[in-house]
C-alpha positions in Angstrom: 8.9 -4.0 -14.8 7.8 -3.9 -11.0 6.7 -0.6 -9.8 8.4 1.1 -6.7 5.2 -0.4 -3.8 5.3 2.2 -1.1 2.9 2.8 1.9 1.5 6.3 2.7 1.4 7.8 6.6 -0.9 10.8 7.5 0.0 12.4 10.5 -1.1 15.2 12.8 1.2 17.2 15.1 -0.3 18.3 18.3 1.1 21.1 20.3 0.5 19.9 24.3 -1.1 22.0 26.6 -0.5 21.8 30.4 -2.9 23.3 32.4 -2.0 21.9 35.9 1.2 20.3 37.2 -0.3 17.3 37.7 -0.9 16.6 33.8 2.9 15.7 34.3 3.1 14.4 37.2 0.4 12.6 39.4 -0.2 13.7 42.9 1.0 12.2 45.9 4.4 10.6 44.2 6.9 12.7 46.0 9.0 13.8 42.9 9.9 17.1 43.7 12.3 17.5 40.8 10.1 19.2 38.4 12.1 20.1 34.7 11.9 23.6 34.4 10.4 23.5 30.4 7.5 21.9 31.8 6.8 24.9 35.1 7.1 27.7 32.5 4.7 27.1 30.4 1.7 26.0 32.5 -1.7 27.3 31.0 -4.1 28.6 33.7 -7.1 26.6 34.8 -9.7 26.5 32.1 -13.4 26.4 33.0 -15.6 23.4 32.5 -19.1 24.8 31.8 -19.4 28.1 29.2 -22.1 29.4 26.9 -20.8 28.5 23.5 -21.9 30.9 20.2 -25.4 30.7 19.3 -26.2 30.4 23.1 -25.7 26.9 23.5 -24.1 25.4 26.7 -21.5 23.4 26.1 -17.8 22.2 27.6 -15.8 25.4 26.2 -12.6 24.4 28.5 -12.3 21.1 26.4 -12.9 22.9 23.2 -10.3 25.4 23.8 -7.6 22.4 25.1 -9.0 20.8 21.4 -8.4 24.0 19.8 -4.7 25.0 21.2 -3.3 21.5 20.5 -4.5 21.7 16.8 -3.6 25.1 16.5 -1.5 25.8 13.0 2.3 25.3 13.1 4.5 27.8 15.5 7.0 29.6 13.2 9.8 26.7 13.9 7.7 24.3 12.4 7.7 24.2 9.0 7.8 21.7 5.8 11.8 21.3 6.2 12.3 21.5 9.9 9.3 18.1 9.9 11.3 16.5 7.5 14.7 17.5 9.1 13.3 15.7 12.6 12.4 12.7 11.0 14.9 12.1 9.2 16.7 12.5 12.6 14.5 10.7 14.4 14.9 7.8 12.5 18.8 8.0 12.6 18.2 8.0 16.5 16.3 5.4 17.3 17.0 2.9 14.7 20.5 3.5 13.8 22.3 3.9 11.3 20.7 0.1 9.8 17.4 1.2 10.1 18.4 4.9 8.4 20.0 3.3 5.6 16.9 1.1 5.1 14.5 3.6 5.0 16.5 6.9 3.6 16.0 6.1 -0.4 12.7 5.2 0.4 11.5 8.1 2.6 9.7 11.8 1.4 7.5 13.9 3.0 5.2 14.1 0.8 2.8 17.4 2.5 2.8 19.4 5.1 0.2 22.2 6.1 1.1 24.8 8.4 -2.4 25.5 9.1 -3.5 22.3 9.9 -0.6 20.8 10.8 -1.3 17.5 9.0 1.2 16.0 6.7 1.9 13.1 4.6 4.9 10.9 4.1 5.8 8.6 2.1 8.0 5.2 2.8 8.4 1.8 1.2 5.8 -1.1 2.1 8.0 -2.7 3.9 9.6 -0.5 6.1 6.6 1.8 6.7 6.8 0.6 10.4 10.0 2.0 11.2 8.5 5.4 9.6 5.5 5.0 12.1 7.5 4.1 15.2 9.9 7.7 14.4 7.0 9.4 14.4 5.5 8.4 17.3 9.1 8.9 18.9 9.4 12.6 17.9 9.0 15.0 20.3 10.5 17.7 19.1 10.5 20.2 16.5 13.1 22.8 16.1 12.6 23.4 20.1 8.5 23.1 20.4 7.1 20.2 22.3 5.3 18.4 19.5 3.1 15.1 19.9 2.7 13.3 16.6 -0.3 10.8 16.1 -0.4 8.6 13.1 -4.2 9.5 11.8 -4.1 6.8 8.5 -1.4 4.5 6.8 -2.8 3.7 3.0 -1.2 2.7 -0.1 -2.4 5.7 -2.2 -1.7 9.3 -1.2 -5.4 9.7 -2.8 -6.8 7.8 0.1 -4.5 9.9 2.8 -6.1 13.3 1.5 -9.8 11.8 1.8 -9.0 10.9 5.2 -7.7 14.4 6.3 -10.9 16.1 5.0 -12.9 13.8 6.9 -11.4 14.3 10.3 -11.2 17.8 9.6 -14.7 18.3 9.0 -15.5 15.8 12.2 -13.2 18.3 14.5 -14.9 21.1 12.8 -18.6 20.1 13.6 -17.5 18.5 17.2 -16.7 21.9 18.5 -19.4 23.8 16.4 -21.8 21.4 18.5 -23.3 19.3 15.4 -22.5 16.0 15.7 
């Protein structure tokens, strides 16, 4: 009997921050037509040069642009609202082929509302068409998401090592140690 082959996908959902207008759009185009989700939720100006804890100097306004888009989930995101998304997201870009190809195969697998770092789980060979929805969702439940793909494996074992790791490497780049 051949075993069910199947391809692992950890991902991290970022939460964008805009601090100026021209993060959207570059200076000096002439668009004048700005959407009105992206004026109302301008951050103001961060500074670049801060005394960090334990009196070492250090470039705070990055850390705190690091910080807000890896902040835990917003109350709309949550274990079934990711899955819902994909699962729309797939339906959406690739159709109803490329949802009918994928939809026996596809679970999410973990989601962490602290962390906001899940797993999901899709067939070996459709995994791509997991990745690419991903990477196409925007969205969640009405909050601007940006989704990177962190580590495709073929054990979920192998996922979870790898999301420790890049959480202790955030943890010690903004402590300072690297």
């Amino acid at each position: 009997m051949v075993r069910f082959k199947s391809r692992y996908i950890l991902f991290t959902v970022h939460y964008p921050v805009l601090t100026e207008i021209e993060d959207i759009i570059p200076p000096n185009t002439g668009v004048t037509n700005i959407p009105s989700r992206f004026q109302a939720r301008r951050a103001p100006p961060l500074s670049d040069r801060n005394i960090l804890p334990g009196g070492k100097e250090g470039n705070l306004g990055k850390d705190i642009r690091t910080l807000l888009q890896r902040r835990p989930a917003p109350a709309g995101v949550t274990f079934n609202t990711v899955n819902a998304a994909f699962r729309d997201a797939i339906n959406r870009n690739f159709g109803d082929l490329g949802a009918g190809l994928v939809r026996a195969s596809v679970s999410l697998k973990y989601f962490s509302d602290a962390t906001s770092t899940g797993i999901i789980r899709v067939s070996r060979d459709h995994y791509r068409i997991g990745w690419a929805a991903l990477t196409f969702l925007n969205e969640i439940s009405g909050v601007n998401v940006m989704i990177t793909v962190d580590h495709v494996s073929g054990t979920m074992r192998k996922c979870e090592k790898v999301a420790i790791s890049k959480s202790v490497k955030v943890v010690r780049e903004l402590s300072g140690d690297l």
